[in-house]
Backbone and ligand atoms as CSV (ligand in chain L), in Angstrom:
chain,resi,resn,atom,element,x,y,z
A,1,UNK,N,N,102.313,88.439,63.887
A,1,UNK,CA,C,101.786,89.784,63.616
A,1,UNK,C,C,101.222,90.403,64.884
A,2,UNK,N,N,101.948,91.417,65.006
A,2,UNK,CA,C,101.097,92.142,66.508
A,2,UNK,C,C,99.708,92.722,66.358
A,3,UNK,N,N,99.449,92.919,65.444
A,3,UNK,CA,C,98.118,93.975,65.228
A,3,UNK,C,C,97.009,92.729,65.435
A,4,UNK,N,N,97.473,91.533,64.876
A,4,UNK,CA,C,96.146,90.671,65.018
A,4,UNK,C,C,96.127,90.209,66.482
A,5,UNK,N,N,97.200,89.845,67.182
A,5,UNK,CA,C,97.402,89.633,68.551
A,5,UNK,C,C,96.648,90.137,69.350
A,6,UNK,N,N,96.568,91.905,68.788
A,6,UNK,CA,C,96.185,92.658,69.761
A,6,UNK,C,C,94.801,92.872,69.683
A,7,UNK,N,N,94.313,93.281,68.488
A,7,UNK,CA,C,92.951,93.078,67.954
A,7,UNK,C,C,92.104,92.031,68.505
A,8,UNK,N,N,92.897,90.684,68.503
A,8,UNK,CA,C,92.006,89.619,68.984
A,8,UNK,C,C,91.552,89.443,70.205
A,9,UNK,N,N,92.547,90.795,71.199
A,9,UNK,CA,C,91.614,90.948,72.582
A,9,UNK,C,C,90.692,92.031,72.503
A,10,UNK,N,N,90.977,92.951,71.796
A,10,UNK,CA,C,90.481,94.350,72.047
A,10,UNK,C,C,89.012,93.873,71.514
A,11,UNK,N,N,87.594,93.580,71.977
A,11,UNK,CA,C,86.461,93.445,71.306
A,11,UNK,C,C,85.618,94.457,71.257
A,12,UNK,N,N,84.343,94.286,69.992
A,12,UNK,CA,C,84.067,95.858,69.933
A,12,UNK,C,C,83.380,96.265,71.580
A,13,UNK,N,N,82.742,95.270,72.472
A,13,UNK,CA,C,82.309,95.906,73.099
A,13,UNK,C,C,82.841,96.309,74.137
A,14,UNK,N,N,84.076,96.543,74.304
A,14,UNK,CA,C,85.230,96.838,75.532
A,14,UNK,C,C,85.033,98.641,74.981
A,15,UNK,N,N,85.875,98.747,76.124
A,15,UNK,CA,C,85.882,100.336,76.635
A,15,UNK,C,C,87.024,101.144,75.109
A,16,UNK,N,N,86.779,101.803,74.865
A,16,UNK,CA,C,87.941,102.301,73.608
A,16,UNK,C,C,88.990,102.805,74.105
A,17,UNK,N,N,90.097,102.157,74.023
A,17,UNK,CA,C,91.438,103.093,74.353
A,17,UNK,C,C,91.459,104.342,74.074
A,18,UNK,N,N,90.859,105.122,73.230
A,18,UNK,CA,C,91.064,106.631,73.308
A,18,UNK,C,C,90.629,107.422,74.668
A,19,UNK,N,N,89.631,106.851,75.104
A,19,UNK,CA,C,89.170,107.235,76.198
A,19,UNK,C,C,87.677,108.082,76.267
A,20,UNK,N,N,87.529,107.784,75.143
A,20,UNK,CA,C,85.839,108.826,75.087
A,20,UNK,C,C,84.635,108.078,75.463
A,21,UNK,N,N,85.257,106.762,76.267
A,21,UNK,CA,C,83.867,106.673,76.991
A,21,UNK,C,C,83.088,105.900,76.338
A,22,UNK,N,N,83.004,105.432,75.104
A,22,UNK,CA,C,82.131,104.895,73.969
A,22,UNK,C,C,83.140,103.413,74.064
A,23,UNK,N,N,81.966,102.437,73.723
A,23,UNK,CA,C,82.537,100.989,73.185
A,23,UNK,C,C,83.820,101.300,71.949
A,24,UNK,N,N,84.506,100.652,72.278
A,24,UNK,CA,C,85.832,100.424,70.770
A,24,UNK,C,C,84.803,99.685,69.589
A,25,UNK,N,N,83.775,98.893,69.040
A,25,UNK,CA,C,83.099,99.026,68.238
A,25,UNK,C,C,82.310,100.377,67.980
A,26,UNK,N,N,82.114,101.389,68.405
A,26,UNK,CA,C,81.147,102.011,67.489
A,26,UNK,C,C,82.041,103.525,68.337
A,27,UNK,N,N,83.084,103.575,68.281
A,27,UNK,CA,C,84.064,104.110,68.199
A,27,UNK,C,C,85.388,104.336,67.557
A,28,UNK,N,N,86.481,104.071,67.729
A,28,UNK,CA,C,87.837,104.079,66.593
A,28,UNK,C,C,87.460,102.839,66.032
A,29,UNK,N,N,86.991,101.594,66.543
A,29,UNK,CA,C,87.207,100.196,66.063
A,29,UNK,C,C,86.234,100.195,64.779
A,30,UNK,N,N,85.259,101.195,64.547
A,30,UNK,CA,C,84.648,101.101,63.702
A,30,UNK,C,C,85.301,102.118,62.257
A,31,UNK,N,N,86.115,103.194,62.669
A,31,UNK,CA,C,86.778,103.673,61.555
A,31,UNK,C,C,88.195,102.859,61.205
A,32,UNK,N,N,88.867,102.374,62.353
A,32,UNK,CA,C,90.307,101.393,61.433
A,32,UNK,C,C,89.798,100.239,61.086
A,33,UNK,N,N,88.541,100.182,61.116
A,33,UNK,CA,C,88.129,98.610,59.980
A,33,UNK,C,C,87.393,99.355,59.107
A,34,UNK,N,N,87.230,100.275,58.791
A,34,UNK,CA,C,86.927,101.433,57.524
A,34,UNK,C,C,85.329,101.582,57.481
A,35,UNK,N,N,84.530,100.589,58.776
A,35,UNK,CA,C,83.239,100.521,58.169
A,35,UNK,C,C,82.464,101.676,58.676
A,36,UNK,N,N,83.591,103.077,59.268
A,36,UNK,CA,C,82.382,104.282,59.071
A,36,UNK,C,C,84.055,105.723,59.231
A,37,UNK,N,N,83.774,106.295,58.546
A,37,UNK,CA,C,84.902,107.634,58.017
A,37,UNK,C,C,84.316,108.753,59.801
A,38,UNK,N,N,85.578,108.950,60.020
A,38,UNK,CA,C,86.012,110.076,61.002
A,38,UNK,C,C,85.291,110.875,61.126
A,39,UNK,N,N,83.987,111.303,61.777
A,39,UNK,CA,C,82.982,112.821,61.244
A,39,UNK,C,C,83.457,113.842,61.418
A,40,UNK,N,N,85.046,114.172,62.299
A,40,UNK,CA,C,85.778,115.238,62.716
A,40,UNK,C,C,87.022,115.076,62.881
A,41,UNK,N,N,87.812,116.174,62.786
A,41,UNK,CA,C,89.442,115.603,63.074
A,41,UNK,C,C,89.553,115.225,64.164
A,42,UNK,N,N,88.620,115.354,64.963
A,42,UNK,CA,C,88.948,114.758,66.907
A,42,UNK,C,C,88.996,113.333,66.516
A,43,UNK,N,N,87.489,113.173,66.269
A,43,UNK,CA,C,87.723,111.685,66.096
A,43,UNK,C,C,88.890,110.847,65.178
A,44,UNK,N,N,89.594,111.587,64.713
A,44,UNK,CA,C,90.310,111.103,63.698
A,44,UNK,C,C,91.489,110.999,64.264
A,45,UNK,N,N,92.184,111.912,65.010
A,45,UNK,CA,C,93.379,111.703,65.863
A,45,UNK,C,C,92.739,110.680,66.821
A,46,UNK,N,N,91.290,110.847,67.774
A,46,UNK,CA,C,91.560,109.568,68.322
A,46,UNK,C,C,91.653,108.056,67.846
A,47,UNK,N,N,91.562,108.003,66.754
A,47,UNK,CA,C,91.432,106.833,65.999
A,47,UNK,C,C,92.808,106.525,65.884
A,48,UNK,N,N,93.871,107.470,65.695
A,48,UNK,CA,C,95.172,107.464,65.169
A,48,UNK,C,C,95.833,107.018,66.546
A,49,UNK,N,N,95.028,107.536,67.387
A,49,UNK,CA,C,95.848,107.270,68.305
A,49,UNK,C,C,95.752,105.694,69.155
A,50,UNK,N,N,94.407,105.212,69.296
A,50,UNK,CA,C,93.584,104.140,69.449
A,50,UNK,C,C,94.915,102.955,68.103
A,51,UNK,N,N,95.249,103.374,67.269
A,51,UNK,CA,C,95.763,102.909,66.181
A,51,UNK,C,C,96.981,102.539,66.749
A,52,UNK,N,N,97.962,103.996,66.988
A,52,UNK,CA,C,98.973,103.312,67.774
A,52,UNK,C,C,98.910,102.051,68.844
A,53,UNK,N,N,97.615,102.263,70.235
A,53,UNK,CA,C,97.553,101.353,70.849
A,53,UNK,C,C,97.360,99.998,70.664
A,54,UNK,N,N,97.019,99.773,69.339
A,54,UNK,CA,C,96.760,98.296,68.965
A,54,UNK,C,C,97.448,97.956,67.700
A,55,UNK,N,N,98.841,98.743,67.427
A,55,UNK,CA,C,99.865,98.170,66.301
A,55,UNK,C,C,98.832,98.848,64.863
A,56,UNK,N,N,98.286,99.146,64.140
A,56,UNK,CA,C,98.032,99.428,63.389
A,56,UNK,C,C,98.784,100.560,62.509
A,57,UNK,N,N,99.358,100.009,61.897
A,57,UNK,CA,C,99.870,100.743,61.285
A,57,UNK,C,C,99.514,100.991,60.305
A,58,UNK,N,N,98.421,100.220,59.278
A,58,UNK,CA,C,98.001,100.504,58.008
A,58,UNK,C,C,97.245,101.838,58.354
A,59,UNK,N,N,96.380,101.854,59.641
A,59,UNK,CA,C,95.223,103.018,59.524
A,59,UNK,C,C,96.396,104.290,59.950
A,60,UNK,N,N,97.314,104.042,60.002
A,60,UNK,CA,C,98.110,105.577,60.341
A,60,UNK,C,C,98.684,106.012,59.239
A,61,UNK,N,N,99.063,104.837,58.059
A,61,UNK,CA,C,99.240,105.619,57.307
A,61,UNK,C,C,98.425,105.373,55.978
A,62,UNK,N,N,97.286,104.986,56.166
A,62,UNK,CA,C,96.102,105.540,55.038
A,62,UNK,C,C,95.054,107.083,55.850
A,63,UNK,N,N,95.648,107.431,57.083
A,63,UNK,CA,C,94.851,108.493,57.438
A,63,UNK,C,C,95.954,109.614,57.504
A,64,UNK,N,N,97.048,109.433,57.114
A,64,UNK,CA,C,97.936,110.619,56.693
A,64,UNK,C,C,98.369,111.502,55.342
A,65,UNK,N,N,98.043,112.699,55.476
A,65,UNK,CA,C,98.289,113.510,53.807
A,65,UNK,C,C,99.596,112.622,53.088
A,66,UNK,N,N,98.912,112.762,51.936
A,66,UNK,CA,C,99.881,112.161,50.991
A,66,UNK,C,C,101.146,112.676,50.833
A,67,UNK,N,N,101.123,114.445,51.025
A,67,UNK,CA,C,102.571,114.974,50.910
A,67,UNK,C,C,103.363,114.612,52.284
A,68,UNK,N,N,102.729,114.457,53.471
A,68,UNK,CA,C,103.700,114.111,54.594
A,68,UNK,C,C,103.774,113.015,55.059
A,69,UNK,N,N,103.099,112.150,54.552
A,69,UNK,CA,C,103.047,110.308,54.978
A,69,UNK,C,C,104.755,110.047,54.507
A,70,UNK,N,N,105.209,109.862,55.797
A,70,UNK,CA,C,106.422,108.452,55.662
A,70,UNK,C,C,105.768,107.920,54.304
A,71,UNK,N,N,107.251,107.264,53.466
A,71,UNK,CA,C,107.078,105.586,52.913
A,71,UNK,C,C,106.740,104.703,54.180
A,72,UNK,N,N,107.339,104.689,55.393
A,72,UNK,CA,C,106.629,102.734,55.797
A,72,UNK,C,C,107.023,103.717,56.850
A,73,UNK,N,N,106.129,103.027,57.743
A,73,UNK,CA,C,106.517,103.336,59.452
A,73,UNK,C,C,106.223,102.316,60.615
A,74,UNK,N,N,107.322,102.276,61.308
A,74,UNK,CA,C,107.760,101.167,62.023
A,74,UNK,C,C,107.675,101.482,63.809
A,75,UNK,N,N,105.877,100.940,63.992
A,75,UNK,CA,C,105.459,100.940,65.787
A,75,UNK,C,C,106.883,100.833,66.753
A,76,UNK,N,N,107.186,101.441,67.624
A,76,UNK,CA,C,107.918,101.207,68.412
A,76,UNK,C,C,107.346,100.251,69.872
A,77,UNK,N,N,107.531,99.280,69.204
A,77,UNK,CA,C,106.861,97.869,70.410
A,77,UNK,C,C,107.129,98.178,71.564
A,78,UNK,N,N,108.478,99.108,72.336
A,78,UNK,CA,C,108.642,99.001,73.578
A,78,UNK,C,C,107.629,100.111,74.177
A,79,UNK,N,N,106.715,100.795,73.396
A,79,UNK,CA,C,105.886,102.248,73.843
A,79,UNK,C,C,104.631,101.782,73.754
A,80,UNK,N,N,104.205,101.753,74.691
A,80,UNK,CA,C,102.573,101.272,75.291
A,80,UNK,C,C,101.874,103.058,75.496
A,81,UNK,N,N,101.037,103.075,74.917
A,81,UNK,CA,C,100.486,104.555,75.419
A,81,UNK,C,C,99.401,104.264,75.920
A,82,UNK,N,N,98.456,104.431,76.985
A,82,UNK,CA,C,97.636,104.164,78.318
A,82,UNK,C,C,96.897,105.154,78.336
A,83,UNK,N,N,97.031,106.561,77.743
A,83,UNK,CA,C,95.981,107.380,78.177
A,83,UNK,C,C,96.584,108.544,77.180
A,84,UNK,N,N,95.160,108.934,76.928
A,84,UNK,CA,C,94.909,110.272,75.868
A,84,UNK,C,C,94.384,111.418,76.635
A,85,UNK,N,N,94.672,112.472,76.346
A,85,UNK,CA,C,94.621,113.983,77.119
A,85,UNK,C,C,94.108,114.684,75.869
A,86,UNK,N,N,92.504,114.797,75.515
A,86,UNK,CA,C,92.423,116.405,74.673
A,86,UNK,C,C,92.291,117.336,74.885
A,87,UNK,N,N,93.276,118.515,74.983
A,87,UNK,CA,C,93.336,120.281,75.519
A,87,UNK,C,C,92.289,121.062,74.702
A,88,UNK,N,N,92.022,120.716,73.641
A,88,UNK,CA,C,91.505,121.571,73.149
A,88,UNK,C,C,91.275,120.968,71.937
A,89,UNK,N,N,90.054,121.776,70.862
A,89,UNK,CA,C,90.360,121.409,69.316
A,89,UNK,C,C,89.701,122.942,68.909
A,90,UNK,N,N,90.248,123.324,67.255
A,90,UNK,CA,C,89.894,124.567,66.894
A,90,UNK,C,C,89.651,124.016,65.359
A,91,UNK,N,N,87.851,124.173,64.743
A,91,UNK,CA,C,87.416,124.008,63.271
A,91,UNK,C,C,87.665,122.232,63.482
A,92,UNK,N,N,87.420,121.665,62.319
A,92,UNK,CA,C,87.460,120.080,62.505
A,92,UNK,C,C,85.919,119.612,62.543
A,93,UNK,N,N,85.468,120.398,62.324
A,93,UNK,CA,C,83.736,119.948,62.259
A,93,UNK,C,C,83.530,119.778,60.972
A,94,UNK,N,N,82.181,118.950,61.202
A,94,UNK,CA,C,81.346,118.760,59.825
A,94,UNK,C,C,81.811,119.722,58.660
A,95,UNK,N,N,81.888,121.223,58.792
A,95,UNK,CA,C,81.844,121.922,57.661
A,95,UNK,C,C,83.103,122.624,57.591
A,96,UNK,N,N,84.251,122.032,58.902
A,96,UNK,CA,C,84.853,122.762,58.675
A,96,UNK,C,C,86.087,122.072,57.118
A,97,UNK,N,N,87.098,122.836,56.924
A,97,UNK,CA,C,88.137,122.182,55.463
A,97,UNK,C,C,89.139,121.781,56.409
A,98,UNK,N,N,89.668,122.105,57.609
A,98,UNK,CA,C,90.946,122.060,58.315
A,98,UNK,C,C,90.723,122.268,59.851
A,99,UNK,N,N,91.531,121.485,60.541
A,99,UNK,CA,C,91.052,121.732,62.007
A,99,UNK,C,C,92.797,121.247,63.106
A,100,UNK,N,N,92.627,121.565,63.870
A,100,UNK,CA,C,93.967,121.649,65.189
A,100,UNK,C,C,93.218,120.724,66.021
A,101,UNK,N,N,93.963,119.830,66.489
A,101,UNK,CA,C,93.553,118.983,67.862
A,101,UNK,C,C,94.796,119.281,68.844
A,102,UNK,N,N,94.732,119.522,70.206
A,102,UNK,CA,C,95.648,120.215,70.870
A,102,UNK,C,C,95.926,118.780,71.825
A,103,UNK,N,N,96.852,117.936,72.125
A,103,UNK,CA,C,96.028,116.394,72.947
A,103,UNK,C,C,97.589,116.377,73.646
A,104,UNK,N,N,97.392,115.448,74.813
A,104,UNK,CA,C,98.584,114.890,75.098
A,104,UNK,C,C,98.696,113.355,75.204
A,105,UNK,N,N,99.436,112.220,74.779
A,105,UNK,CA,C,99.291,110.944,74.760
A,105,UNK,C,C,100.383,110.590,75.995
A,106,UNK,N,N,99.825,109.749,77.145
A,106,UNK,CA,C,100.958,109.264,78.029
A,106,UNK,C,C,101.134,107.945,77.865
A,107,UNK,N,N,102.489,107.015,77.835
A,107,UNK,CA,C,103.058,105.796,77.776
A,107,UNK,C,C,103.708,105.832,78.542
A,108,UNK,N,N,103.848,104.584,78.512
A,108,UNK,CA,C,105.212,103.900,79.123
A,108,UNK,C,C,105.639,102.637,79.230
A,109,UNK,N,N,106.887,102.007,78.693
A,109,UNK,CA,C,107.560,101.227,78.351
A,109,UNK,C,C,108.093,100.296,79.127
A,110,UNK,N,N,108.159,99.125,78.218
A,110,UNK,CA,C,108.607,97.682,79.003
A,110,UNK,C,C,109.136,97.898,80.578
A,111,UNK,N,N,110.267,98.539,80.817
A,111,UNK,CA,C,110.881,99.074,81.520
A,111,UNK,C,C,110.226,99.642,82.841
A,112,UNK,N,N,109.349,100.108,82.069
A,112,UNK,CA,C,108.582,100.616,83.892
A,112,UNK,C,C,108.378,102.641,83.438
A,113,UNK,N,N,109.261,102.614,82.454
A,113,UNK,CA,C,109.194,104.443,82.206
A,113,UNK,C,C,107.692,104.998,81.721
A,114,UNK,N,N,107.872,106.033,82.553
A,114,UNK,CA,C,106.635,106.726,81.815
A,114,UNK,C,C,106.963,108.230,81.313
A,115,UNK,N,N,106.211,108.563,79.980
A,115,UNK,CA,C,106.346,109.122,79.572
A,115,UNK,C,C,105.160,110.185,78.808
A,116,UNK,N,N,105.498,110.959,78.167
A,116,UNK,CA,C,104.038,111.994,77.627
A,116,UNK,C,C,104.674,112.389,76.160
A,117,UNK,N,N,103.629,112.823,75.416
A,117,UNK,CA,C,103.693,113.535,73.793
A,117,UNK,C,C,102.761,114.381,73.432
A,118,UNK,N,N,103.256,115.030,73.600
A,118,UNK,CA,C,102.118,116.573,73.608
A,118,UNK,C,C,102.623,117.215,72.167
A,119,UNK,N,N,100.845,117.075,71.799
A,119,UNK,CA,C,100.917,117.367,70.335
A,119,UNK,C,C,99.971,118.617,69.772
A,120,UNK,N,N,99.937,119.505,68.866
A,120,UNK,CA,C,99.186,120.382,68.311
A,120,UNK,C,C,99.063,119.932,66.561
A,121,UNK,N,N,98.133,118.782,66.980
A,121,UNK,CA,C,98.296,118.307,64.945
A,121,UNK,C,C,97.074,119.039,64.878
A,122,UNK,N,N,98.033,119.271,63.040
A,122,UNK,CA,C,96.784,119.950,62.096
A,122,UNK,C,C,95.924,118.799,61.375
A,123,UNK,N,N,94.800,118.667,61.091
A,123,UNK,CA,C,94.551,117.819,59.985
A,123,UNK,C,C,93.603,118.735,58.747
A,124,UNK,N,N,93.697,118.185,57.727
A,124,UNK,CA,C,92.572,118.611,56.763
A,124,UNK,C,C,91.909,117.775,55.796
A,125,UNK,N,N,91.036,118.039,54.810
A,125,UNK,CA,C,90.457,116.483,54.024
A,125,UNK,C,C,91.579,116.934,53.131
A,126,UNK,N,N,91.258,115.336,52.245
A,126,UNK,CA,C,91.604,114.726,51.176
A,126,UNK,C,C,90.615,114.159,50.396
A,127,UNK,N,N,89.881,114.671,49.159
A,127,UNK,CA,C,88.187,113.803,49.115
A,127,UNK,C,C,87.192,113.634,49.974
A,128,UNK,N,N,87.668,114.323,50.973
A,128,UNK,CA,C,85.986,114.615,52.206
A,128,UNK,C,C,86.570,113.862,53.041
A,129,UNK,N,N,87.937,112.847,53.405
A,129,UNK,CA,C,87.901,112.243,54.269
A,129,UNK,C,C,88.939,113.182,55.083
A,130,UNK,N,N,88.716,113.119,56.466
A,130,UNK,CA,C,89.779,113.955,57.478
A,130,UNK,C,C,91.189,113.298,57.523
A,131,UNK,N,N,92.695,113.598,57.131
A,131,UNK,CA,C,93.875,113.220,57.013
A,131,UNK,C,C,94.649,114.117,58.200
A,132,UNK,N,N,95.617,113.672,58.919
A,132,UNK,CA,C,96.445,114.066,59.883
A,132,UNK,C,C,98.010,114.695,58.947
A,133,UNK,N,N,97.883,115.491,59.011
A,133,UNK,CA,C,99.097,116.564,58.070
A,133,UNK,C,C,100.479,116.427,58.771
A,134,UNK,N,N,100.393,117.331,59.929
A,134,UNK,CA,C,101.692,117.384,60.325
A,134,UNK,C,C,100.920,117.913,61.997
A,135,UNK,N,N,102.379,117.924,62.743
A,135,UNK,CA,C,102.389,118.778,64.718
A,135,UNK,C,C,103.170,120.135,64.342
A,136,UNK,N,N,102.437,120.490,65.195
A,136,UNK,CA,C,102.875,122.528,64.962
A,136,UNK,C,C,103.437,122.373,66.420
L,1,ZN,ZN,ZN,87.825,105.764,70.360
């Protein structure tokens, strides 16, 4: 299983792959082990994204709307992503219902390639919790 592989280095008190500077415990590592909910869609894409970096696939797709969640989705092992870029975010707060995270994610693969994914996701709740919808 890769996710435990990877997990079993990543500890909470290491630096968080999203890049915000905060320990991976009391950062994403604390929402994909469920023991504290997203307070904003920022944090919630970075979690998603922190998610990709360590195989998780359950938290990508229990944090995706029910109408646009894939059935099953399958990590592409050869894509390492290394660094998160946020441009911008618009609503996604405490009070807001719906919010835009504007981000760019860079990887790069076994191979030596590097690459970028520049995204404009929407998210909104589902029961108060923040869900990743769809990229505009
Ligand atoms: Zn994080």
């Amino acid at each position: 299983m890769e996710t435990a592989e990877v997990t079993d280095i990543l500890r909470g008190a290491d630096r968080c792959p999203c890049g915000s500077g905060d320990t991976y415990g009391s950062c994403c590592g604390a929402i994909l082990d469920g023991s504290k909910r997203a307070p904003t869609a920022e944090a919630l894409m970075r979690s998603r994204y922190t998610a990709f970096c360590v195989g998780d696939v359950d938290h990508l797709l229990a944090s995706w709307h029910p109408d646009t969640r894939p059935a099953e989705l399958t990590l592409d092992a050869d894509t390492r992503f290394f660094l998160l870029v946020v441009h911008g975010t618009s609503g996604g707060g405490p009070f807001d219902a719906t919010g835009r995270v504007h981000f760019t994610a860079h990887y790069r693969t076994s191979a030596g390639k590097r690459g970028t994914q520049e995204e404009d996701s929407a998210f909104t709740r589902v029961g108060g919790r923040w869900v990743y919808v769809d990229a505009l």
